[in-house]
N, C-alpha and C positions, 0 to 999 in steps of 0.2 A: 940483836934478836929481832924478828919481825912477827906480829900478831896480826891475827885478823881476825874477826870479829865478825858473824853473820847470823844476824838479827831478822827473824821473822815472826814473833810474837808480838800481837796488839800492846797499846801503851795500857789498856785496864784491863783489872781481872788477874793479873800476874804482875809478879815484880823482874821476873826475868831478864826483860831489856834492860831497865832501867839499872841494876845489876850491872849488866854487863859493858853499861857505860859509864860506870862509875867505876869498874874496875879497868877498861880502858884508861880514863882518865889518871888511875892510880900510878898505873904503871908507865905514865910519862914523865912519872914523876921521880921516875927513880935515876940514878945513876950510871953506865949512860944511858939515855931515853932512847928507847926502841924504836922501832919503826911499827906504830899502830894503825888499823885498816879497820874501818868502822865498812860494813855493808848493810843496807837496812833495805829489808824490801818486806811487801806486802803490806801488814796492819802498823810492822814496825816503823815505818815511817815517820807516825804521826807524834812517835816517842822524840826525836830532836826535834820538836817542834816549840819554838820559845813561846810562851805568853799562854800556854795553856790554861784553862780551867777544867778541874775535876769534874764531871758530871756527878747527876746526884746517885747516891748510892754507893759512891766508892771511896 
């Protein structure tokens, strides 16, 4: 099976992406492991980005 994945909501404010990369992640996980396609553009970007800190307020 093949997924893709196209992510354009900001990393704050919404859980959406983050969501959707966790259930990416889920599903590699399964039996046989799919062929998944992460596309990030615009705010979503800044969602795989390692080492983040939370800004205040959120």
């Amino acid at each position: 099976m093949k997924t893709l994945f196209i992510l354009n909501d900001p990393p704050y404010g919404t859980e959406r992406c983050y969501n959707a990369l966790r259930l990416a992640q889920a599903l590699l996980k399964t039996e046989p492991p799919p062929e998944v396609s992460v596309f990030l553009m615009a705010d979503a970007v800044a969602c795989a980005k390692t080492g983040q800190t939370t800004p205040d307020g959120y």
